[in-house]
C-alpha positions in Angstrom: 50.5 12.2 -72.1 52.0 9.7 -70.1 52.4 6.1 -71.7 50.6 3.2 -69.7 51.6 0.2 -71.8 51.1 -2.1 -74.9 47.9 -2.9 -76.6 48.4 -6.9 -77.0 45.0 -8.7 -78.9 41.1 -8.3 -78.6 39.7 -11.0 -76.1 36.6 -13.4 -77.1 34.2 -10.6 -75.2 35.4 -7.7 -76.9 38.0 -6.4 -74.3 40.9 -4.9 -75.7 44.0 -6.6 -73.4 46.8 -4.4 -72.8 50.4 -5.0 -71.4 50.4 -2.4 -68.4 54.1 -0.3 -67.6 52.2 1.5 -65.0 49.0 0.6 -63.7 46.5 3.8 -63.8 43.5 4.5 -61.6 39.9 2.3 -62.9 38.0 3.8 -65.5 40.0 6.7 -66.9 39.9 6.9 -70.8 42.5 5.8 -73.0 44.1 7.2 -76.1 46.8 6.1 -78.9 49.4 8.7 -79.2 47.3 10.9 -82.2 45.0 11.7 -79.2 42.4 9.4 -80.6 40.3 7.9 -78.1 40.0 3.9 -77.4 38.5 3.0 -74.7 37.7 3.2 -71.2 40.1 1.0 -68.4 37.6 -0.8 -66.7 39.8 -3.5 -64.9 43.5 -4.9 -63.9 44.3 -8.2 -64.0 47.2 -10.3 -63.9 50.0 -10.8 -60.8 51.8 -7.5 -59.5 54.8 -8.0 -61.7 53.5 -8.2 -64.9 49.5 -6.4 -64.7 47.0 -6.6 -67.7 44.2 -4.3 -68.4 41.1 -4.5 -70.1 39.7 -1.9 -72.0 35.9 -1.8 -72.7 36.6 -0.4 -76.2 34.5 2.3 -78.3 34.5 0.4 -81.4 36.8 -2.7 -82.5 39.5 -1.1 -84.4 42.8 -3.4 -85.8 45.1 -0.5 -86.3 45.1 -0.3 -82.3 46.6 -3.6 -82.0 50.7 -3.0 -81.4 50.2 0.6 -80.2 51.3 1.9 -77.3 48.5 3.3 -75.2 48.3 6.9 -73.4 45.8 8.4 -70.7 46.3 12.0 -70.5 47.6 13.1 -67.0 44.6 15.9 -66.8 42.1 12.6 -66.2 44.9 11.0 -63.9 44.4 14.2 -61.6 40.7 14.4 -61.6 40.4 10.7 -61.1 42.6 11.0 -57.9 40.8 13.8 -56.4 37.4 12.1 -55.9 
C-alpha cells in the first residue's frame, strides 16, 4: 500500500479533506491501513506545495478522521494505463 497523506476534517458538503504527501491519479479508491475502504479521490486542490484532496466518502465515519490514508498500488497501475 503506499500512503498518500492525512485525513484532516469532513467539509460542510460531505467531502472528506485530506492532507496529500503524494498526489495520486483522480478517482482511485482510498483505504485506511486495515484495508477498509473510504472513499473515492475525486479532486486536488490547494497550491503545489501543500495539495488537498477531497474524497467523495462511502459513508461519514469519525474514526477516519487522524488516519493516515492508503490507495493500493494495484489501482495506481490500472489507473495509469488507460
Amino acid at each position: 500500500m503506499k500512503r498518500i497523506g492525512l485525513a484532516l476534517h469532513y467539509s460542510r458538503l460531505g467531502n472528506l479533506v485530506v492532507k496529500l504527501s503524494e498526489v495520486p491519479p483522480l478517482y482511485v479508491n482510498v483505504y485506511t491501513y486495515t484495508m477498509k475502504k473510504v472513499g473515492v479521490l475525486y479532486d486536488v486542490i490547494g497550491n503545489v506545495k501543500n495539495p488537498y484532496g477531497l474524497v467523495k466518502p462511502l459513508t461519514r465515519d469519525e474514526t477516519v478522521v487522524g488516519q493516515p490514508l492508503y490507495v493500493k498500488p494495484h489501482d495506481l497501475d490500472r489507473r495509469r494505463r488507460k
